[in-house]
N, C-alpha and C positions, 0 to 999 in steps of 0.2 A: 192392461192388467193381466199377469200368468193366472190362469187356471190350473187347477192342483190335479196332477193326474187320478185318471180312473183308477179305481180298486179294483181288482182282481175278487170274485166270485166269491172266494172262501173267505176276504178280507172285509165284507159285510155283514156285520152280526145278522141282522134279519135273514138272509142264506143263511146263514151258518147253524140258525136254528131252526130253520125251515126246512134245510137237508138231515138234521138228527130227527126231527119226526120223521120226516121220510122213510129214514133207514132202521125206523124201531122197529126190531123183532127181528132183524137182519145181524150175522155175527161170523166169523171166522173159527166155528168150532170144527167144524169139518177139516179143515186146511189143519186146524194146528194141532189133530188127532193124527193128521198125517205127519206132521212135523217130526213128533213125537216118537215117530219109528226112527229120525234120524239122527236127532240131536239128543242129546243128554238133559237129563234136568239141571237145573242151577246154571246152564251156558247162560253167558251176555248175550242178551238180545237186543239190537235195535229196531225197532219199526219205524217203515219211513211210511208218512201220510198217517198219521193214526185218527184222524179225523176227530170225531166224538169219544175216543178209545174203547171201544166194546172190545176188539180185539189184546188190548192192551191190557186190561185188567183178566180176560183168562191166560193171556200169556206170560204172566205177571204170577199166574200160580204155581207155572211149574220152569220158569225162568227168571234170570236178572234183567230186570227190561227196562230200556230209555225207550222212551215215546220223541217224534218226531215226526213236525210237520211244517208246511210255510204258511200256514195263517194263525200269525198273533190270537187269532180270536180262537180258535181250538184251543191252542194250546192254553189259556187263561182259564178257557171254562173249565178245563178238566184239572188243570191246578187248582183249582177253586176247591173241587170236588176231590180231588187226592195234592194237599199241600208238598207232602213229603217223595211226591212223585218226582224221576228224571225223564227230563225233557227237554229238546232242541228244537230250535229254528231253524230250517233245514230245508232248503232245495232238494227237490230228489235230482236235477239234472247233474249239480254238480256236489252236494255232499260236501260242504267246506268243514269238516271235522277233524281232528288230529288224535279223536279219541278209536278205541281198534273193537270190534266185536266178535262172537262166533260163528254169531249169525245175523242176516240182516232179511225181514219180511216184511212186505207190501201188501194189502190186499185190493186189489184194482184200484192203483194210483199211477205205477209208471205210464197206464195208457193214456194219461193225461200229456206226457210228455211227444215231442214231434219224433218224429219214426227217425230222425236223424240224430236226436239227442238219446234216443234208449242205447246204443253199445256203448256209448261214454258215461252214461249211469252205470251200467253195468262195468265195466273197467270202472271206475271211483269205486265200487265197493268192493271190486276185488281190492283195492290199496289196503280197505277200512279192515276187511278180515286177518284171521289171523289164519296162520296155514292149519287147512284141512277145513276150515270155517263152510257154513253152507249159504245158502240164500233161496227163500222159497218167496216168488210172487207170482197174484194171480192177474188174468186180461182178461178180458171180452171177447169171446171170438167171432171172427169174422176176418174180413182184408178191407175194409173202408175203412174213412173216415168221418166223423161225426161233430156237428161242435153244438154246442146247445148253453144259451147265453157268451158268457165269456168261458166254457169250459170245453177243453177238447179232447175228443173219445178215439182213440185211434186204436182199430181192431186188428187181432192178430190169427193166424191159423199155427198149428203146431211146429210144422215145420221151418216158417220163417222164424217164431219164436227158437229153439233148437238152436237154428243157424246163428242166433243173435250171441245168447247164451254161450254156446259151445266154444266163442273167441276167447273168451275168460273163465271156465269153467268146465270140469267135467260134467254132464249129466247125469242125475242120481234118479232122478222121479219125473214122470210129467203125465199129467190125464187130462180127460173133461168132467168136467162137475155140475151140476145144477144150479142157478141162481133165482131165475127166473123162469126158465124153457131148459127142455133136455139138452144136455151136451151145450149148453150158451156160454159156457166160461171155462177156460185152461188153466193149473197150476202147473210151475215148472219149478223144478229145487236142482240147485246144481252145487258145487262143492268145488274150493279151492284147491288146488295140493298143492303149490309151491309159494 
């Protein structure tokens, strides 16, 4: 008799509502004050990984915003809570979308993906943009790796990030910011031109 494979982390409600306690009081306002200097109001946003959407509903105030994530259960719950919300299923490694944005923002989710799958994310959404379009996500910093249950943390320092980025994009922005500890987290915003 086949056994029905394991679920993936985010694809168990109990996690799923286990990590929204977790991250209450935790929010993307900083990143998207920063945003703000670069992008217009009313551009098409897509966010990839929007987990619980905390970030989705401020970016929802002052952009057009589709949420997007790969667990069914996110996304349910928060359709539940905003019906008239858009939203996708949506791999960050490969982005099977045919739909185009002006911007596309993560807030520490690409470092879930393997260090070999982050430039082919990043090339997918140059495809998704539209010229001149931006993209700002934030990492973890560091240079390990991490994995904790079925989830994996893969850390970055500035300069590798840069080098990642810079294959698809100009650099526009990048610092460190606070999460937890000084300086523990990178955004990086880069920008299409052609």
């Amino acid at each position: 008799m086949a056994t029905a494979p394991e679920k993936g982390f985010f694809e168990v409600d109990e996690n799923v509502r286990d990590y929204i306690e977790m991250c209450e009081g935790i929010d993307g306002r900083l990143l998207i004050g920063i945003l703000k200097n670069h992008l217009p109001t009313g551009s098409k946003l897509l966010e990839i990984g929007m987990g619980p959407g905390k970030d989705l509903d401020i970016l929802g105030e002052f952009y057009d915003v589709t949420g997007s994530d790969s667990s069914q259960v996110f996304l349910d719950l928060y359709q539940a809570r905003r019906p008239q919300s858009d939203l996708l299923l949506l791999d960050a490694s490969n982005l099977k979308t045919d739909r185009r944005f002006d911007c596309i923002y993560s807030n520490k989710v690409l470092h879930h993906l393997r260090r070999e799958d982050l430039p082919r994310s990043i090339e997918r959404q140059k495809e998704l943009l539209h010229p001149g379009g931006l993209i700002l996500h934030t990492f973890w910093r560091g240079d390990e790796e991490e994995n904790f249950q079925d989830l994996r943390f893969v850390k970055y320092e500035t300069d590798s990030l840069v080098d990642i980025v810079s294959q698809s994009f100009v650099i526009v922005d990048h610092g460190y910011y606070e999460e937890m500890n000084q300086a523990d987290s990178i955004f990086i915003i880069g920008r299409r031109l052609k």
